[in-house]
Structure formats: C-alpha cells, structure tokens
DRENFI-797351 format. One line per 10 residues: number of its first residue (from 0); for each residue x, y, z of N, C-alpha, C. Coordinates in steps of 0.1 Angstrom, whole numbers. Layout:
NUM) X Y Z X Y Z X Y Z ~ ...
***
This chain:
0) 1008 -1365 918 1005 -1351 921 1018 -1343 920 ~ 1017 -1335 911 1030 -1324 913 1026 -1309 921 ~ 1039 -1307 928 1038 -1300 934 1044 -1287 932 ~ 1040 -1274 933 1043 -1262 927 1053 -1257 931 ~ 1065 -1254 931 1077 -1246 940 1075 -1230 939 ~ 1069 -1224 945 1069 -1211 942 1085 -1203 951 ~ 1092 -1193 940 1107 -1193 949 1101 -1182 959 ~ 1108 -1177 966 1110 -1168 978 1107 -1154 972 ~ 1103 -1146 980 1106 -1128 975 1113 -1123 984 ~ 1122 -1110 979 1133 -1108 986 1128 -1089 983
10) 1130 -1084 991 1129 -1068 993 1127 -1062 979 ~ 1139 -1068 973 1141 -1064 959 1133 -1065 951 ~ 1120 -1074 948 1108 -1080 944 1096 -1071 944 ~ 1095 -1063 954 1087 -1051 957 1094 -1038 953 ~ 1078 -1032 948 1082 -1013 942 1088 -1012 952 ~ 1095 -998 953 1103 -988 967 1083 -978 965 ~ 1084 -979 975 1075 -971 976 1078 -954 986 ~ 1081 -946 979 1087 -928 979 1074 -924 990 ~ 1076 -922 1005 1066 -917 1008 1065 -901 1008 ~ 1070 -893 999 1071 -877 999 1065 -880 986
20) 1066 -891 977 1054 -890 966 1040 -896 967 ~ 1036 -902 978 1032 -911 984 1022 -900 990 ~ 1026 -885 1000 1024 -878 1001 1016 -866 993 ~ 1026 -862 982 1019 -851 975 1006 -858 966 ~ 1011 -868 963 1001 -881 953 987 -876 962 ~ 984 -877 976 973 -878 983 969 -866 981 ~ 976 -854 983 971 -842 985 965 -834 974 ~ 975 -840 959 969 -837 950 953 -847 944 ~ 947 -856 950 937 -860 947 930 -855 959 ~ 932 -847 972 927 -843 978 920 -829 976
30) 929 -823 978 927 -805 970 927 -800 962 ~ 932 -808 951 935 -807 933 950 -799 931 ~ 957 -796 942 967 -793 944 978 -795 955 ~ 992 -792 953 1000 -793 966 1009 -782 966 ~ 1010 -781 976 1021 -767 974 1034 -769 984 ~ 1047 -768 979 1062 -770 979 1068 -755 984 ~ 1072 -753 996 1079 -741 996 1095 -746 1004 ~ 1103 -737 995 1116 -749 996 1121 -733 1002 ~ 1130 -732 1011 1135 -725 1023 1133 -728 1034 ~ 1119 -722 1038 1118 -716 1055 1113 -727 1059
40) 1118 -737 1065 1109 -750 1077 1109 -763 1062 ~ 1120 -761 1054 1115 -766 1040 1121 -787 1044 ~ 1110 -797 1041 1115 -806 1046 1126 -812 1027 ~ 1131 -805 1023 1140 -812 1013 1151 -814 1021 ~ 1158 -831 1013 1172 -830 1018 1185 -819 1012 ~ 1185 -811 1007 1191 -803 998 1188 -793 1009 ~ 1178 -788 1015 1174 -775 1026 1179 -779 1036 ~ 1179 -789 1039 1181 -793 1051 1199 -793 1054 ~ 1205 -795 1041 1221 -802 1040 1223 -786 1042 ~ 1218 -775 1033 1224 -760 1035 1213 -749 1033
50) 1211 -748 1045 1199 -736 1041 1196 -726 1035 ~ 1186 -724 1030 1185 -710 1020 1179 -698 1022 ~ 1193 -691 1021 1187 -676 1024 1169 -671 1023 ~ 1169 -662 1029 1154 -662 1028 1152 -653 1008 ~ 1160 -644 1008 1158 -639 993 1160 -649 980 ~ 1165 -662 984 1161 -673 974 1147 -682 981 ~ 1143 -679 991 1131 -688 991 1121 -687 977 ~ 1114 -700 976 1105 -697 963 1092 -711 964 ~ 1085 -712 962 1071 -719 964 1066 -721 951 ~ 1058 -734 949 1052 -735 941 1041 -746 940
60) 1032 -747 931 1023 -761 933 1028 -772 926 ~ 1021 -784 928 1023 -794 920 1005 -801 921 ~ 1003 -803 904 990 -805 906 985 -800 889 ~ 985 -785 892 980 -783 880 980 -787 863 ~ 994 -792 863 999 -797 851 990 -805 846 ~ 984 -819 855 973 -826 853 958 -822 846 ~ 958 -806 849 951 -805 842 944 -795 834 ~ 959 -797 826 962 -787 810 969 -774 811 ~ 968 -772 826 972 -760 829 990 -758 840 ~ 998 -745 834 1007 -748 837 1010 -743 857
70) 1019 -752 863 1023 -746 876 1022 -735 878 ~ 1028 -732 890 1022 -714 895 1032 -713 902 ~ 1044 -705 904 1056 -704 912 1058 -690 920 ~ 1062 -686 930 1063 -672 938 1073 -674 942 ~ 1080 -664 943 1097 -661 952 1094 -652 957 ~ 1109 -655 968 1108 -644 980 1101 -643 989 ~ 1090 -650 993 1080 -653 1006 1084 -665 1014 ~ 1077 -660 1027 1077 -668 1035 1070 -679 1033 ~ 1067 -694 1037 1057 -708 1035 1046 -700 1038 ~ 1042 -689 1047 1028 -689 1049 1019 -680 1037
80) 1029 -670 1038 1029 -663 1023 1027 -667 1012 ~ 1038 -674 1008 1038 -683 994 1024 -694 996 ~ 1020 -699 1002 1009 -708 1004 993 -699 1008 ~ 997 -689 1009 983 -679 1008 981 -674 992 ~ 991 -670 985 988 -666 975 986 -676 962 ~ 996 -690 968 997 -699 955 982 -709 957 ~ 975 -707 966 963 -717 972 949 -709 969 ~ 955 -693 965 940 -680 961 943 -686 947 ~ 957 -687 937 953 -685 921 953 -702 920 ~ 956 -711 928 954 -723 925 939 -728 924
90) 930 -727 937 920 -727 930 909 -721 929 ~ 917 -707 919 909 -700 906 911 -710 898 ~ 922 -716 894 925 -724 883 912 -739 879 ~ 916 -743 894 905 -754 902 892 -748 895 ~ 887 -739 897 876 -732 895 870 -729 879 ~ 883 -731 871 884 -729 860 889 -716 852 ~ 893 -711 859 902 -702 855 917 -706 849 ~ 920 -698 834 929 -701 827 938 -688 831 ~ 953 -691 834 961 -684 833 975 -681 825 ~ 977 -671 817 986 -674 807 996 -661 813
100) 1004 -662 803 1020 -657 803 1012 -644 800 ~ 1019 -627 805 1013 -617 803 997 -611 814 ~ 993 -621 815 978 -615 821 986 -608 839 ~ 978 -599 844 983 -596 858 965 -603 866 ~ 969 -602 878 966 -609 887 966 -600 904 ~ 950 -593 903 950 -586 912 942 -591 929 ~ 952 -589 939 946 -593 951 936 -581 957 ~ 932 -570 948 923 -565 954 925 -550 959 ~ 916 -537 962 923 -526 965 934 -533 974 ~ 944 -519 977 955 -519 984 962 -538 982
110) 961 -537 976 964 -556 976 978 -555 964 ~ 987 -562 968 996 -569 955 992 -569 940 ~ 991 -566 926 991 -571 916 1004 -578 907 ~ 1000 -587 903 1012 -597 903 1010 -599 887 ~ 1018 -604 879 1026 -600 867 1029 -618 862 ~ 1025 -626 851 1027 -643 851 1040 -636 838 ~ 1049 -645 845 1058 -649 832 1067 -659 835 ~ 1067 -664 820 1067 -678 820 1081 -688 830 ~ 1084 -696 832 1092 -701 840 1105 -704 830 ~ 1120 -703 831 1129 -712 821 1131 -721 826
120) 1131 -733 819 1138 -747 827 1128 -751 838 ~ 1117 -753 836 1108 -755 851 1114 -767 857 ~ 1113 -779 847 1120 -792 853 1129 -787 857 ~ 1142 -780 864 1149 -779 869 1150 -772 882 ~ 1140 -763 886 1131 -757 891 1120 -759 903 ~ 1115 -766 894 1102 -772 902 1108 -787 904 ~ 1118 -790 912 1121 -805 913 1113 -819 911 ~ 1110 -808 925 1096 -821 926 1083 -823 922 ~ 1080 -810 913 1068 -815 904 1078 -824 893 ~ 1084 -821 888 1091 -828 880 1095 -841 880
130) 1101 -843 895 1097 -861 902 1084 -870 904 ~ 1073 -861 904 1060 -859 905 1053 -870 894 ~ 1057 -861 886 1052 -863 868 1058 -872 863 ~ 1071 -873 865 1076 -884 856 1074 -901 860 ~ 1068 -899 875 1065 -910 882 1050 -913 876 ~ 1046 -903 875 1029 -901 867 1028 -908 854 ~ 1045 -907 846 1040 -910 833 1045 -898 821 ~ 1049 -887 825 1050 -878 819 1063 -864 821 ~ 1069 -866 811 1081 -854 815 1079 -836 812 ~ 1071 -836 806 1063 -821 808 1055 -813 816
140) 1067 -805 822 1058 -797 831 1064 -782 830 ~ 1053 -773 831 1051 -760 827 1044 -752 836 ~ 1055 -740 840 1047 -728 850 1047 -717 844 ~ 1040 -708 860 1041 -694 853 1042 -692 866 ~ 1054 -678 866 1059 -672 880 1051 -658 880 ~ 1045 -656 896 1038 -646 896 1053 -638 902 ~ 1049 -625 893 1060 -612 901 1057 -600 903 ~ 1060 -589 910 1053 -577 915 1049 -572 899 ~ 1036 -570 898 1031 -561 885 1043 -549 884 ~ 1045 -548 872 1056 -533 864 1045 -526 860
150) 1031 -526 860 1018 -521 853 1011 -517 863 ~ 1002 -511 857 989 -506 869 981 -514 867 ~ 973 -519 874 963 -532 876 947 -521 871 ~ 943 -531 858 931 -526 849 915 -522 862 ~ 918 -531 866 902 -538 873 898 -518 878 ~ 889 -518 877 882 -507 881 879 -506 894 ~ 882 -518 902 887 -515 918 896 -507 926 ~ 904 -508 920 922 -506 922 922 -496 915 ~ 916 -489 902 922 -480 890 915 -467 903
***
C-alpha cells in the first residue's frame, strides 16, 4: 500500500483576500453600483495619512464600467451630497439610461443642472475603481464628471 504525502500549506498558499474589495465587489452586485467619496469621513489610507480640504473632496461610483457605460464623478460635495446626486444618475443609468460627454443633466425646477465632461486619466483618479477592475480582469475604465451647467437647461420645466 503506498501512502500519499501531501506537503503542508503555509499562509502563503492562499489568495490575500482585500476586504475593501471584498466590500465594493458585494455592493456592486447588490445595487449595481458603489459609491467612493474620498475626503469627508473618507476610509482611504491616503485620507486618513492627510486630510483633504473640503474644495478637493470628489466622489464617484464604481460599477458602471461593467456595463458598457462610463463612471460618474462629482467634486466639491460633501459624502451626503456626492452620494445623493451620484445614486439619482447612477440608477438612471441602472435604468438604462445612456450618458455621454456634452449632454446636461437636470435635477429639476430650481434644482442644479449639471454639464458631463469627460474625465483625463480616470485610472489615476478613480483609484479604486481602477483596483476594482483590474482585479475584475480589466484595465479600462472611463467616466464622465458632472459640473455646474455653463448653459441653460433645455427641458421645458426649468426654461
């Protein structure tokens, strides 16, 4: 009878398993999106090491890229802010709505209308969709930053 030696496993043997990816991974199969707001209460180690003024705070999702459609980024708001506005066009998107570079984006009489143009450098930008994705399989990712309309908002509400 021979006997099998199977060797030992050692830590090193096992994935590392990232529980901040571990995290968004859930939420994006939960809500079809996640949303990241790096400043105010922000849990990155980078926010944490030096805080950021509130006029560089900036928010964004991670999620959309999945499916076909590019990220959605806001600066200058607070987490509750940036997560009210990036969670109304996220799912429009969800919903099926396409948004591209140029279109504006109205929250309604007396409401914000907001302005998409395109992001430079998103991977550098959107960190952690970018850690996101590449853990996914994929090094492309693409947003659109909403910013105060420079135009008068079309919709026959507002006009």
């Amino acid at each position: 009878m021979t006997r099998t030696v199977f060797p030992l496993r050692t830590p090193a043997d096992y994935p590392v398993v990232d529980p901040l990816m571990t995290q968004v991974a859930t939420r994006v199969e939960r809500y079809g999106f996640h949303v990241v707001h790096v400043g105010e209460g922000c849990d990155c180690d980078d926010c944490s090491e030096s805080p950021v003024p509130p006029e560089e705070w900036f928010g964004y999702t991670i999620g959309l890229t999945a499916l076909g459609h590019p990220e959605l980024l806001v600066r200058g708001l607070g987490a509750r802010d940036t997560a009210g506005i990036l969670n109304r066009w996220g799912d429009g998107v969800l919903d099926g709505l396409h948004l591209d570079a140029g279109h504006l984006l109205c929250e309604g009489p007396g409401g914000p209308t907001w302005e998409l143009v395109p992001v430079r450098r998103p991977a550098q930008t959107l960190r952690l969709a970018a850690r996101y994705y590449r853990r996914a399989g994929t090094d492309a990712v693409d947003a659109l930053e909403l910013i105060p309309a420079r135009r008068p908002c079309p919709c026959e509400g507002c006009g």
